[in-house]
matplotlib code that plots the C-alpha trace (Angstrom):
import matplotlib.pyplot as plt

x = [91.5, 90.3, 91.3, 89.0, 86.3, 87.0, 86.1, 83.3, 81.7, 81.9, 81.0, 77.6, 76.8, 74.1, 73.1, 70.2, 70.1, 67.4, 65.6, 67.0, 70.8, 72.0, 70.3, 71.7, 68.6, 71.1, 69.3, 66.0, 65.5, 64.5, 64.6, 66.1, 64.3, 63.8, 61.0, 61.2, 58.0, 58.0, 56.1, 56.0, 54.6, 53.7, 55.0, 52.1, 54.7, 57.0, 59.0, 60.0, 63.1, 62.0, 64.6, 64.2, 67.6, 68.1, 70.8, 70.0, 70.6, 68.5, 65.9, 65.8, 62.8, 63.3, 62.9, 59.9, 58.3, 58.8, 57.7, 54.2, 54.1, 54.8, 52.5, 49.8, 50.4, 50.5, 47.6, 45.6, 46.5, 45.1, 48.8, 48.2, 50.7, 50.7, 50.7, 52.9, 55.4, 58.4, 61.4, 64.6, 67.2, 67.4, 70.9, 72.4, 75.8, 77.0, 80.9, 81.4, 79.8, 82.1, 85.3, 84.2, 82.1, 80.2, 76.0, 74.1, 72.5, 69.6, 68.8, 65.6, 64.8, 61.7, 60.5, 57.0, 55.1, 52.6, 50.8, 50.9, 52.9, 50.3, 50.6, 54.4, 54.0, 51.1, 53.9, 56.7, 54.4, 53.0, 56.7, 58.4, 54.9, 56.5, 60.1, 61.4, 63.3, 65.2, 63.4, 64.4, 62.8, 64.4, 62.5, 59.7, 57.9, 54.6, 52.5, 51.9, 55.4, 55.6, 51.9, 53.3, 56.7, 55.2, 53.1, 55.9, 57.6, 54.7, 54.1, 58.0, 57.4, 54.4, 56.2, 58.3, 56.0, 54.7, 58.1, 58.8, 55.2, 56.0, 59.4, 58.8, 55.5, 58.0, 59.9, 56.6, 56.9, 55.4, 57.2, 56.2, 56.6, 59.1, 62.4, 64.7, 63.5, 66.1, 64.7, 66.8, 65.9, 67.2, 67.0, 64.1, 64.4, 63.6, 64.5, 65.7, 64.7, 66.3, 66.8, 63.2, 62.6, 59.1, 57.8, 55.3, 54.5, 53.9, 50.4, 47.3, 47.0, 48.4, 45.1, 46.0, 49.3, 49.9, 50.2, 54.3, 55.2, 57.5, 59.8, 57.8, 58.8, 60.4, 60.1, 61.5, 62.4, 63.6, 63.3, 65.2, 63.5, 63.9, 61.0, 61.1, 60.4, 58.1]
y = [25.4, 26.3, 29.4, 29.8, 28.6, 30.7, 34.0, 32.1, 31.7, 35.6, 37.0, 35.0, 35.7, 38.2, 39.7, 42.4, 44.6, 43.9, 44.5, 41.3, 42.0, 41.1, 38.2, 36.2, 35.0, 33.6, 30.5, 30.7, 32.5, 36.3, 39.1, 42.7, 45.8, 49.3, 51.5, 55.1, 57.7, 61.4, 64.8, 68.1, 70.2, 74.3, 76.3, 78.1, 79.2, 82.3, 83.7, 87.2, 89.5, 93.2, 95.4, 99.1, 101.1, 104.9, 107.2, 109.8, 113.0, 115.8, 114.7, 110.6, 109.5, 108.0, 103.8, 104.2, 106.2, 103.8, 100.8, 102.7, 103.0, 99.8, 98.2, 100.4, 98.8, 95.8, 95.2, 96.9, 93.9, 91.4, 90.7, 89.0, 91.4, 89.8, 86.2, 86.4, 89.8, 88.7, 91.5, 89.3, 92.3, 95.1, 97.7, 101.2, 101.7, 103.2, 101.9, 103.3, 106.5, 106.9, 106.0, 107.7, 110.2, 109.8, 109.8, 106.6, 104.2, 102.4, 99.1, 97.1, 93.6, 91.7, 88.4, 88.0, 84.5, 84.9, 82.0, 82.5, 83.9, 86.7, 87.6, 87.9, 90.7, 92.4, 93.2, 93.7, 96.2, 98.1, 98.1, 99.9, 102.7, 103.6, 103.9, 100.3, 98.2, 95.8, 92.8, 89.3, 85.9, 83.7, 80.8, 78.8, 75.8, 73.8, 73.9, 70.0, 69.0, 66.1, 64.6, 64.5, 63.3, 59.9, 60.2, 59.8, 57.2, 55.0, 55.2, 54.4, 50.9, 49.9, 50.1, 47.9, 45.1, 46.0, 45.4, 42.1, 40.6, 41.2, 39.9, 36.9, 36.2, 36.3, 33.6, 31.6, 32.3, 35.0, 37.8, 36.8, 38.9, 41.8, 40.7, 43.8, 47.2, 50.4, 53.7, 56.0, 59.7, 61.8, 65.5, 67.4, 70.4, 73.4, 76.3, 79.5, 82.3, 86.4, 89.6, 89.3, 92.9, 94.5, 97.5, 99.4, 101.0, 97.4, 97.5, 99.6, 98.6, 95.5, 93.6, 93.3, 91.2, 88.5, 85.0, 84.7, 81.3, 79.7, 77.0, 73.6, 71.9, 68.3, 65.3, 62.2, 59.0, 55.5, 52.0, 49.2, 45.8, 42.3, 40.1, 36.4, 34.1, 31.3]
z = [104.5, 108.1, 107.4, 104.7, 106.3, 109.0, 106.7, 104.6, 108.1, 109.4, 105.9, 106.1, 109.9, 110.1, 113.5, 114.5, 118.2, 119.9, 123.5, 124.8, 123.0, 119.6, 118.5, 115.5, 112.8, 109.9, 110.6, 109.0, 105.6, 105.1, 102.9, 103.0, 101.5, 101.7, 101.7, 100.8, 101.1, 100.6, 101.4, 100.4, 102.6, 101.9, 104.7, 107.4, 109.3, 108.1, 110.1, 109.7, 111.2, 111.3, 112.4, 113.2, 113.1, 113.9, 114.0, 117.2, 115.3, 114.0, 110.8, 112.1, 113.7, 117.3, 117.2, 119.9, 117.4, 114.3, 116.8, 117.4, 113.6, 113.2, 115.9, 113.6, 110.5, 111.5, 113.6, 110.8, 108.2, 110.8, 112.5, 116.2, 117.8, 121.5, 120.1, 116.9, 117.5, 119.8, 120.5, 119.5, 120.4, 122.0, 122.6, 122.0, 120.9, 123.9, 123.7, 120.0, 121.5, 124.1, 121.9, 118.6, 120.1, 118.0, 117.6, 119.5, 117.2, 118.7, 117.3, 117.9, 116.4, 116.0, 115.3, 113.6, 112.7, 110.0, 108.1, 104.4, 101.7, 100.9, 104.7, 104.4, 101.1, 103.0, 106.0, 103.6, 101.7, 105.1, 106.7, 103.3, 103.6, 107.3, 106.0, 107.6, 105.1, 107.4, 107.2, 105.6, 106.1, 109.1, 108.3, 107.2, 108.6, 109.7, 112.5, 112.1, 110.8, 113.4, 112.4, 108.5, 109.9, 111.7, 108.5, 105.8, 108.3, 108.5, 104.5, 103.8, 106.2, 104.6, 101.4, 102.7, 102.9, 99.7, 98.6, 100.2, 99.4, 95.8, 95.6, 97.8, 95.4, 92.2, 93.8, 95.2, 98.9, 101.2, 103.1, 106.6, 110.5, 110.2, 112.3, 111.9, 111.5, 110.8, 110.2, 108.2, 108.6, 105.7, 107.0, 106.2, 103.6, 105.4, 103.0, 104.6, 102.1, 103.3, 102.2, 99.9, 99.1, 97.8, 96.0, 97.7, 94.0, 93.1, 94.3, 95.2, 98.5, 101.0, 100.9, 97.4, 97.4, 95.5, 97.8, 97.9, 96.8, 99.6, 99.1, 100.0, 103.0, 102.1, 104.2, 103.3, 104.9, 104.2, 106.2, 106.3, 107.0, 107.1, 106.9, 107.2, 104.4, 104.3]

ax = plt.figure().add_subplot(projection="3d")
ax.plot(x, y, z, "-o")
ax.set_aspect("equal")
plt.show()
């Protein structure tokens, strides 16, 4: 018999961690719920890898002189080249050279940051005009991804309450002060889209691309709370 009472009494404790330590609240009446919110979010921020690779041997053009070409068409589609163009790699085969003795291949890769989908096609477009065709997409995101983030968070807590108010109404009692609070952060969705390939013959000119639509961005979080009863 004590025995039993023994397991009746730890499978009702209930105990929540605190500032002040792990405080036990199975003595005054409360109710559990969980509030979910989500966001989808369109991407302003595409990444894009653009790499330059040459063979040094007669009939390939040098990768300083593809850069310069490069540099051109970009800056005439509006590209930010100081601000959004990074160099992510940089190196020439030396080792096979000296082993296989054979031709140096120079390889140059870049990292550029445009803000819409019709942005990304006008670069895909201007890079396949100058003969480059390495470029895939690294990633996508937003430049206010933490503002939606609290965002979502705040909406999934206050459905929460909604939550409790209602089910303590159907029961004729009030959801009172929040006493436990766990936030449950489902990973966002960031897609990674690559190897997205365009037609140069597919349009007239760059300014007339199409606006690329990206994968959304999905936020979602969920809350756990415990409100008091009264």
């Amino acid at each position: 018999m004590k025995k039993l009472m023994l397991m009746l009494i730890v499978a009702c404790s209930a105990t929540v961690a605190t500032a002040q330590g792990v405080k036990n609240f199975i003595d005054q009446p409360y109710i559990e719920v969980t509030g979910t919110d989500k966001m989808e979010i369109v991407p302003d921020e595409i990444y894009i890898s653009i790499e330059i690779k040459e063979n040094d041997s007669k009939g390939k053009q040098q990768v300083e002189q593809l850069e310069k070409k490069m540099l051109n068409a970009l800056s005439s589609i509006g590209v930010d080249i100081k601000k959004d163009l990074t160099i992510l790699d940089f190196s020439s085969d030396f080792k096979e050279f000296w082993y296989k003795r054979s031709s140096i291949r120079n390889d140059k890769k870049y990292q550029l940051k445009v803000n819409s989908g019709k942005m990304a096609g006008m670069v895909y477009y201007e890079m396949e005009k100058i003969g480059i065709s390495n470029l895939s997409i690294l990633k996508t995101d937003h430049s206010k991804i933490e503002e939606f983030k609290q965002e979502v968070k705040i909406n999934a807590i206050k459905a929460a309450k909604e939550k409790a108010n209602s089910l303590a109404e159907a029961i004729g009692q009030t959801a009172g002060k929040a006493i436990y609070v766990q936030e449950r952060n489902f990973r966002p969705y960031m897609p990674r889209m690559e190897n997205m390939a365009f037609k140069a013959e597919s349009s007239d000119s760059a300014m007339d691309m199409p606006d690329i639509d990206f994968e959304k961005i999905i936020l979602e979080y969920e809350i756990v709370a415990y409100f008091t009863l009264e």
